[in-house]
N, C-alpha and C positions, 0 to 999 in steps of 0.2 A: 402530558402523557409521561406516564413511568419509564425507566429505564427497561423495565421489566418487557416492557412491550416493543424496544430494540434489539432484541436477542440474538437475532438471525443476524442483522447485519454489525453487532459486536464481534460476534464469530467469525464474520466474512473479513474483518479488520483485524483483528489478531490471526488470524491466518494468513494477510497478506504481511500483516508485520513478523512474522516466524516467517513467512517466504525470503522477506527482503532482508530479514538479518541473517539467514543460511547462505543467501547469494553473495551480500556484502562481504562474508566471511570467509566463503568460497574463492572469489574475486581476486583477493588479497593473495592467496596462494598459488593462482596460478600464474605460470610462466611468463607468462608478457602480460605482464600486471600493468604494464603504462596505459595499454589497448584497452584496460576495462575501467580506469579513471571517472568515466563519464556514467557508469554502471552504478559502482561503487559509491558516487555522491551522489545517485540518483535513490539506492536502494537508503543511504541514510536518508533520505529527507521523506522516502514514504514510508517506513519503517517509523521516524519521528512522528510522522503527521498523523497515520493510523492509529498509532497510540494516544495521542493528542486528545483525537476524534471519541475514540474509545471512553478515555476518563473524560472528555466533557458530557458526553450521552448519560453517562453514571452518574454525575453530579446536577442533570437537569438544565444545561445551558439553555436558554433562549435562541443560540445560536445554530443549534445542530443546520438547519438547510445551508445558511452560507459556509460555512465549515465543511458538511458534507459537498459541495461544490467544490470548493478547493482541492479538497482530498479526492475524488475523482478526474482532476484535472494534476494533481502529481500522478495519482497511479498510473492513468492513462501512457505520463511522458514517461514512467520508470517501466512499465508496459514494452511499448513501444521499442527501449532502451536495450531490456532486456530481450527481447524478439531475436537484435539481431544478432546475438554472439548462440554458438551451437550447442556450450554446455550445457548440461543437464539441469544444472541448477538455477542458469540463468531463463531457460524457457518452461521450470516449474513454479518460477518468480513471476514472468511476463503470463502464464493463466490465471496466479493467485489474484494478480492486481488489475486485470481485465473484469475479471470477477466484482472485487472491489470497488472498481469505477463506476461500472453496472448499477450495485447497490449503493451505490452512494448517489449516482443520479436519481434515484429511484428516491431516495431520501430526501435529498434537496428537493423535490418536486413537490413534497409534500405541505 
């Protein structure tokens, strides 16, 4: 199957990796930056892994289901991560990558 026919959930992954890198960036700047540490590593590794996800779709991997698994099981915990702190940007991260998860299971399934 073409990449072409992964579209929707390209979108869905580069929109969680524009989430998690606005959050990550965010993060950094605020005040009790020690409190959001766990945020912070959480938003690099699904920000990493969406993109990851993204360029193997594009080149055809074989792999996309166990891949897309994995990457639904970080967004999930950067998800999660992000839920509980009240800024804005960390709870526009935590829908992005709920989203994410979503269609990543939905992909893995296939």
């Amino acid at each position: 199957m073409s990449h072409e026919n992964y579209s929707s959930v390209i979108q869905t992954l580069n929109d969680c990796m524009t989430a998690c890198n606005h959050c990550y960036d965010a993060c950094l700047k605020e005040d009790q930056v020690n409190m959001m540490v766990e945020c912070i590593r959480l938003d690099r590794e699904c920000a990493d892994f969406c993109s990851y996800l993204e360029q193997a779709i594009g080149r055809g991997t074989p792999f996309i289901s166990e891949l897309a698994e994995v990457c639904a099981k970080i967004c999930e915990n950067c998800g999660n991560e992000c839920k509980n702190h009240d800024h804005e940007h960390c709870q526009k991260c935590a829908e992005a990558c709920f989203r994410c998860a979503e269609e990543c299971l939905k992909l893995a399934a296939l």
